[in-house]
Every structure is written in C-alpha cells, then in structure tokens.
FIMAR-869206 format. One record per residue (C-alpha): x, y, z; residue in three letters. Coordinates in steps of 0.1 Angstrom, whole numbers, plus 5000, padded with zeros to 4 digits. Each point is the difference from the previous one (the first is absolute). Example, Ala and Ser with C-alpha at 12.3 -4.5 7.8 and 13.67 -1.06 7.14 Angstrom:
2
512349555078ala/501450344993ser/
END
This chain:
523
096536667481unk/500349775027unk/503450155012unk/498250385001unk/497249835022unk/502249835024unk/502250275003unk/496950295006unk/498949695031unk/503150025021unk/501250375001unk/496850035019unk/500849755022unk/503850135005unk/498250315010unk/498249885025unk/502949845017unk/501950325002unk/496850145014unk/499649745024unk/503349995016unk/499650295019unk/497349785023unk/502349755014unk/502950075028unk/503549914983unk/502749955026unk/502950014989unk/502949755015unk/502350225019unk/503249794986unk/501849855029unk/499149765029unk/500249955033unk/501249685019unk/501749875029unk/497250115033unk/498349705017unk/496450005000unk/500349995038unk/502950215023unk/499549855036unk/502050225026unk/499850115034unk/498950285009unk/502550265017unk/503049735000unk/500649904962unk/500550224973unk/497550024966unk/502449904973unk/499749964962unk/501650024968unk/498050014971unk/501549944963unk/498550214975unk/500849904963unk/499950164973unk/498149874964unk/503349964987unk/501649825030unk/501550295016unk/500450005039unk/498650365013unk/502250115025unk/498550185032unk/501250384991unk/499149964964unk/499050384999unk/497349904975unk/497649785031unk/498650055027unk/498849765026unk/497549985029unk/499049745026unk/496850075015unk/497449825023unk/496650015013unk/501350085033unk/502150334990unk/499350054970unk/504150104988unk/502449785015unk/503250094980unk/501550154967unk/502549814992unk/500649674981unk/501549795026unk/498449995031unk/501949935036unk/498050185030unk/498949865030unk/496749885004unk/498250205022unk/496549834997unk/497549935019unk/499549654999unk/497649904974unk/499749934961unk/500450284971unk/499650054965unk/503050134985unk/500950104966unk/503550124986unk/499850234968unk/502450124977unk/499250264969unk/502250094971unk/499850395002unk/500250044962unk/497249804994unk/497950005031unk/499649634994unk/500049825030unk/500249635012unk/499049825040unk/500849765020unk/497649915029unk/501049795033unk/498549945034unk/501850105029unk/499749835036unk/501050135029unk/500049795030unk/500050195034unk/502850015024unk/498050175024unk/497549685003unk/501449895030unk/503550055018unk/502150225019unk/498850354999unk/502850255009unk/500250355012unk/502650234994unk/501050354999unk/502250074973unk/503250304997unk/500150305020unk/496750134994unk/498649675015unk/497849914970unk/497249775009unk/500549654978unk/498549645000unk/502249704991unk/498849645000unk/501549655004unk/497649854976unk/499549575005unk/498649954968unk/500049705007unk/501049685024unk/503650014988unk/500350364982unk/500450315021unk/501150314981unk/500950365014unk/497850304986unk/501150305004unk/498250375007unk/496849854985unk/497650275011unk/500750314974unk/498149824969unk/497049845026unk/499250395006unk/501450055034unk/501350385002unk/503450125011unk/499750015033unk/503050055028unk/501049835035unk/498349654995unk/498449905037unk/498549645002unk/498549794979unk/496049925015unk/498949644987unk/496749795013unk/498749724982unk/496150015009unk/497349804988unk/497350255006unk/497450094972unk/500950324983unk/503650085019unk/502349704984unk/503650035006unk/501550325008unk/503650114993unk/500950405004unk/503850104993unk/499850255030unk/502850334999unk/500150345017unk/498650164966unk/497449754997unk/498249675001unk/498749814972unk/497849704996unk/501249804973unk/497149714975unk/500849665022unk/500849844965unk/501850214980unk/501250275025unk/499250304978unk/498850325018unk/499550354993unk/499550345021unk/496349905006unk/501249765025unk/502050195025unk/499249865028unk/498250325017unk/497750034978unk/499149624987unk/499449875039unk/499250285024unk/496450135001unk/501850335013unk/503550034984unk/502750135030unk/501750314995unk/501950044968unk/503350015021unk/499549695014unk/500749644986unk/499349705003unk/503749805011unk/498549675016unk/497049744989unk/499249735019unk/497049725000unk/499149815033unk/499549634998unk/496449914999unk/498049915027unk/498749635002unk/499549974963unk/501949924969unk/499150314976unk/503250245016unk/500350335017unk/497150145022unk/501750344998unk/503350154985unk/501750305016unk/501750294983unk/502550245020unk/501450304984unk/503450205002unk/497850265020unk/499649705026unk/496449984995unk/498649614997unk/496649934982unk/497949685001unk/498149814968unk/497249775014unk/499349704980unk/497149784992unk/498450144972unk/501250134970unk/500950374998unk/501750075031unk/502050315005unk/502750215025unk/498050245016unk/501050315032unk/503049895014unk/500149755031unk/502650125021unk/497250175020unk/497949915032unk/496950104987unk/498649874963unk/500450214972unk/502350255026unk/502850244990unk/503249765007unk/501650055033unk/503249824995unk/502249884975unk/500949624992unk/503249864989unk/499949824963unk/499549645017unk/496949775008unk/500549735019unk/497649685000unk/500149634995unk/500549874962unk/499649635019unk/496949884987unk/496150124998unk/498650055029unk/503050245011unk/498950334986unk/497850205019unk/502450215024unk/502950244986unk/503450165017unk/500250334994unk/502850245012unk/499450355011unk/503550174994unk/498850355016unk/498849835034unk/503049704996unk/497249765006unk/498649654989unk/496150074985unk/497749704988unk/497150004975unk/497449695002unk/497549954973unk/497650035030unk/495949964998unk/499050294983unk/501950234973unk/500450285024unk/502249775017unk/502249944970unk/500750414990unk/502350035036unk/502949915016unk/500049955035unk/503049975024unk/501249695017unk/499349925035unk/503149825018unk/499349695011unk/500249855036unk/503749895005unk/501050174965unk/503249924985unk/499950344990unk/497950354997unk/498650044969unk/500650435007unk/503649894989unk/501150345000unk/502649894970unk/500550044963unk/498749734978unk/502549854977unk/498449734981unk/496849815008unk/498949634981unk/497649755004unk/501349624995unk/498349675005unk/502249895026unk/497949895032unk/497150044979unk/500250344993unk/502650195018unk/500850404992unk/503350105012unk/501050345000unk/503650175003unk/500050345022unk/502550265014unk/500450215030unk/501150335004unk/503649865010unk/500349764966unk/499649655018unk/497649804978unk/497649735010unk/497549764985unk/496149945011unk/498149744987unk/496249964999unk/498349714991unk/496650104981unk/499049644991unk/497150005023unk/498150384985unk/501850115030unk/503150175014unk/502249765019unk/503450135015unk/502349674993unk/503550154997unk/502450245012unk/503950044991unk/501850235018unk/504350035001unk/500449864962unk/503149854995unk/500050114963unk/503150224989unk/499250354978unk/496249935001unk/500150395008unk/501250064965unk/498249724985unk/497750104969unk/497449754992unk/498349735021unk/498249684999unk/498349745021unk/500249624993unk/496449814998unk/501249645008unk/502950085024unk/500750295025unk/502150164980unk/500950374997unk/502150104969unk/501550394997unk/501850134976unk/503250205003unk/501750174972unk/500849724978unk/499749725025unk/496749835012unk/500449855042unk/497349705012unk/499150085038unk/498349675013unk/497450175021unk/500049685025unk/503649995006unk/500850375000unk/502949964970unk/500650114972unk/501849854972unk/501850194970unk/498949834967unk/502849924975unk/497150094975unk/499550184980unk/503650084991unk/499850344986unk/502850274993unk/501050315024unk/497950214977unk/496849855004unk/497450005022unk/497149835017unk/496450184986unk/497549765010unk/499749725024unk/496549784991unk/498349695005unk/496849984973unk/497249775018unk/497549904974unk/496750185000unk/498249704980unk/500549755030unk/497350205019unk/497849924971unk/500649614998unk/501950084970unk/503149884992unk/499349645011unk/501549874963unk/503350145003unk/503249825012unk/501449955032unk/503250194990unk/497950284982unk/498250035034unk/502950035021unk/501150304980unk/498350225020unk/502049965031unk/503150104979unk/501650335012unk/500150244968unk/503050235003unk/500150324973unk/503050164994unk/501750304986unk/503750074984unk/500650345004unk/503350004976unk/497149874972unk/500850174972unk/496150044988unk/496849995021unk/500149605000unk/502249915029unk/497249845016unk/500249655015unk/496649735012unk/501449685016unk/497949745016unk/501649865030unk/498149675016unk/500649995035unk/501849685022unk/498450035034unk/502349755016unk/503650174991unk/498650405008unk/500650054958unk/499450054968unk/500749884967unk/499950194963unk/497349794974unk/499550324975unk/501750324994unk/498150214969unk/502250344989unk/499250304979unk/497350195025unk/500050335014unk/500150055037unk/497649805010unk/497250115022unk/497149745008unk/499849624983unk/496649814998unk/499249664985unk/497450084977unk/497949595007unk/498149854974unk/
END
C-alpha cells in the first residue's frame, strides 16, 4: 500500500519537471574550442600587419582545418563591424590609433553551434608625430600621404599611403602640405594635404578626415569658385607674443591669395586680397609663395607677396585697422635701392629663413634666362633690401628643378637632374655635392629645409641638441623612373658642413611615391 502511495507522489512531480523545462534557456555546448589568440594584439597602425592563428579543436581532439567546408569564421570589431572571413588572419592594420573590442567566431554549419574568442586590439599611431610626406603616385598622379613615424626616441618606422582608411578621398596632383602649430582658443593645429582636386583638413590627433572638410567650404566664409583650389597655406609668425600666427594666408592655382586674421577663435578666409581696395574684385594674380620671417615673435606683421601679372614685389602688413589687412599694396624702392622691386622678371622660388634674423630670398628670371637672387630682411615688420646676386657662377641652374635656401649659412642649393650643386652666396661658387649618390635614372623632386613651427611657441625647449639641429638638414626626395611599381621614391636627410661648401647623407627612407612636399609634423 505503501509502494502504490509513493508511486501515485512522484509521477506528479516527474510531470512537473517535463512541464517546467520549457522555462529555462538550455545552451547547448557547441563541441569544439578555441585557443591560441592573446587577450591583447598590440600593432601599429598602417606599418604592421594584424596576424593570428587560432586552433580550433574538436570534442574529440581533432584539429579543424581552415577550409573545413563544414565552418565558417568571422572576425569582427566595434570599429567595422566585419573585419574578415577567414580563420587565419594576416592584413594590415589599418587603424586609427586607439583600443578595440574584438571577437573571432567560428560556427559548425550543421549545427549552428557556435563558440568565441574575445581580444583587445591596440593600435598605436604612427601619425603621432614624424615626417609627414607628400607624394603623387603612378601616371594619374594619385594624391597619397606617407609618414616617417618616431614612435619613439630610438624607433622610427616608415608608414606608407596612410590616408585611404583615415577617410581622405582619392584625390589627384598632390600640391603642399599647409602645417601651423597655434595655441589659439578654438583653431589648434592645422594640417591640410593641399592638391589641384582639393584640400582637406585632417583631426590634429588622429588625422582622419572626410569630404566635410574640403578646405573651401570648412574655412572660407565665401567659398572661391569651384574651379579654383587651394595649392599653398601658410601661417605668419606671431607678433610680440607666444600664442602663434596673427594671420595665415592661402593662395590658389587661380593666383588669388586670401588672409585668416587671428586673435579670437573662429577666424575665416574671406574676398580675396590681391586687391587695392577691401573686399575688391582681385586685380592681379600672385605666385604660390609668401615670404616673411620664421626668426622669432615679434617678426610677423609684414608679408612678400609676388604679383606675377605686373612682375612686381607687393607687401601686406597687419596694419592698424582690418581694412588694412584685406590688400596688398606695391613696394616703394628705397633710396639707393639695391634693386626695383617692379622686377619685371619671372619668379622662380621665393623662402623665408632665419638667417640675419629673418631674411626672404627670392630666385627670378628675365626675359633672356639670366637668374638672380634678392634678399629681404623682414626681421624688423619691415621691408629691408639686404642682398643682391647678379652673374651666378652656378653651372645648369637654368635647368635646375627644385631650390632651397640655407638658414644658418648663405647657402643656395639647386637641383639638377639627379645631382644637387651648393652655391655659397658670399663667394659666388658653387660646389657639386658627391651626395646623394643616385643612378642615371633618377631624379631630384624636392629640395627642403623643415624649420620647426613649435620654436615660435617656446616649445620644443626639452628636446636634444641633435634633435634640434635637424631642422637645418637639407631633405632631398627622389624618384627612379626604371621603378618597376609606384614606389621608387627616395627622402634623405643631408646635415649640412658650412666650412667644406658640403653635405653629408645621415638617413635615406625608400618605398614612397614621387614625392611632392615633406613636413615635420612637431609634437
């Protein structure tokens, strides 16, 4: 009797647990694992590859093979969501810098059972500070951004065509890089990768951009013509304080210039200045150059300006009142001129240096070829005639390519096909450098020397004497035309002996494009 009684008790309650089951989630173990990915993959970002090589194993022991027609695999992170389809991962890591979530999945098709393996990924930045460099790459000139990354003290890597994954369209016939480091409230450091299809500001930390940021319609109040770009950026050094650039001047392939006035935030380009009357139609057009002193504060209120229509020398002065600042005005000769600023010549190349305080020395040509070289000193807010070199004793300069003035030394450097010449301004002679040593089919595509913007700022006071001297380093790119890719491009950094007329190879970096324009980008 007591059997019956026990029995009647639990059928009920093996009821009940059938009935109950259906209210609790039951997952079911997928029958295999995953091992063999570090909880954190560090790489750099644009230079090393992502690489892993998970194990899966089976229940029973087996090794599941990567085209085992029965999985499927997926890598995926927060930041695009699918990364890959595949089992073994080996792509380059084109990050921006910064820290992800990352999970890699696999699922047994017959089942739908699946198993995951989560791991951070850090990307550290290789466009943090370094060389930026500009090239234009194959026959269709394809605008593209390489670095020299110094990651740190003692590591410098090479980064190559970093731009495509930061959101930089493809864009054609790469112009200039503009950079100013500015401590100004609400304008920060600017850095626009400038091209004859467009200009684009790109984040000062992570150097991501996007269409929103073409450079007409991000700083100009009234955008220029939409067959006119912007090929030349520059910021003047600021006047008597430490906080950077009272203005910066845009110039455009149309040869119109345009003037950004600082000292509050939210300054914009406005009418063009190449004008005698504010806010005027432009009357002239400019050649791509700006000439002032990059010396030291205190040396930024007067610009050189070049009116290639008139073949004349024009200034600009920050002047008293804004009105003042939306012209440019021509140049007065002085009494016992070394020259007439109405030069009636072409302008080849115009820079500003630091030597005597802030000299601008520009290159020209008259009608008959004969080149000559005018220097004025605009360390005083002024325009001083100091210099004038006439009857060069410097072979082929009328088929030289690229140009570049010394700021320590007067020192002119040309290059000539594949060779670069040294003319000592004070001794009228020129010296053919040994360096670089480069085969019959390359060629010279930029001479440089990359002053640091920071040092107007009273920045950089913490870095090393030989960091420091850096900047007076001549910077040669180069280009093999036998290349058998779009990567015959060549950036050496030659420091320059101003007692023996030369120069002397410290770096050579490989792999770039034909290099256009090279910035330090300062930190």
């Amino acid at each position: 009797m007591k059997h019956h009684i026990l029995f009647l008790l639990i059928v009920p309650l093996l009821a009940a647990c059938v009935e109950e089951k259906g209210n609790y989630a039951y997952t079911e173990r997928p029958g295999f694992t995953i091992s063999g990915i570090p909880e954190l993959v560090e790489v750099l970002g644009n230079v090393e590859r992502l690489a892993l090589q998970p194990v899966i194993t089976s229940r029973t022991g087996e090794i599941i093979k990567g085209d085992d027609p029965n999985f499927s695999f997926l890598y995926r992170t927060g930041y695009r969501d699918t990364l890959a389809r595949v089992m073994t991962l080996d792509t380059m890591a084109n990050f921006t810098s910064g820290t992800y979530d990352c999970w890699f999945t696999a699922t047994d098709r017959r089942t739908g059972l699946a198993a995951s393996a989560s791991f951070t990924l850090k990307v550290t930045s290789t466009v943090y500070e370094g060389y930026m460099v500009l090239c234009n790459e194959g026959p269709e000139e394809r605008a593209r951004l390489d670095m020299i990354a110094r990651i740190s003290a003692d590591r410098v890597v090479t980064a190559h065509d970093v731009m495509p994954a930061l959101g930089l369209p493809t864009i054609h016939r790469a112009a200039s890089i503009a950079y100013n480091q500015t401590g100004y409230t609400g304008t920060g450091t600017v850095i626009y990768l400038l091209t004859r299809e467009g200009g684009y500001l790109l984040d000062e930390t992570t150097f991501t951009t996007d269409p929103d940021r073409e450079i007409k319609s991000y700083h100009f109040v009234v955008p220029p013509p939409d067959n006119e770009r912007i090929i030349y950026y520059r910021a003047l050094v600021g006047t008597g304080d430490m906080w950077g650039p009272k203005a910066t001047f845009a110039i455009s392939d149309a040869g119109n210039a345009y003037a950004q006035f600082f000292g509050s935030a939210g300054a914009a380009f406005e009418s063009p200045i190449n004008t005698s009357a504010p806010v005027g139609d432009p009357e002239f057009r400019v050649a791509p150059f700006v000439g002032f002193s990059p010396a030291r504060p205190g040396n930024g209120s007067t610009a050189l300006f070049y009116d290639i229509d008139n073949r004349r020398f024009v200034g600009w002065t920050y002047g008293a009142n804004e009105a003042a600042r939306k012209v440019l005005f021509p140049l007065a000769d002085p009494a016992g001129a070394l020259f007439s600023y109405q030069t009636g010549m072409e302008l080849l190349h115009m820079e500003g240096t630091r030597y005597s305080g802030g000299l601008v020395y520009a290159l020209l040509k008259d009608d008959a070829g004969k080149r000559v070289i005018y220097g004025v000193n605009m360390s005083g807010n002024g325009f001083a005639q100091e210099a004038k070199y006439e009857n060069l004793n410097a072979p082929d300069l009328d088929r030289a390519t690229a140009y570049a003035f010394h700021s320590q030394y007067p020192f002119f450097f040309y290059a000539v096909d594949n060779k670069v010449y040294l003319h000592n301004l004070g001794a009228n002679a020129t010296y053919l450098q040994s360096a670089p040593a480069l085969a019959p089919t390359e060629e010279i595509t930029l001479l440089k020397f990359n002053l640091y913007k920071q040092i107007n700022l009273g920045a950089l006071s913490d870095q090393s004497e030989e960091f420091m001297s850096r900047q007076f380093e001549l910077i040669v790119g180069s280009y093999d035309n036998a290349a058998a890719d779009h990567n015959g491009g060549k950036l050496g950094l030659y420091p320059v002996n101003g007692v023996n007329n030369s120069i002397s190879k410290r770096l050579e970096y490989s792999g770039f494009a034909r290099v256009v324009d090279v910035v330090y980008r300062e930190r």
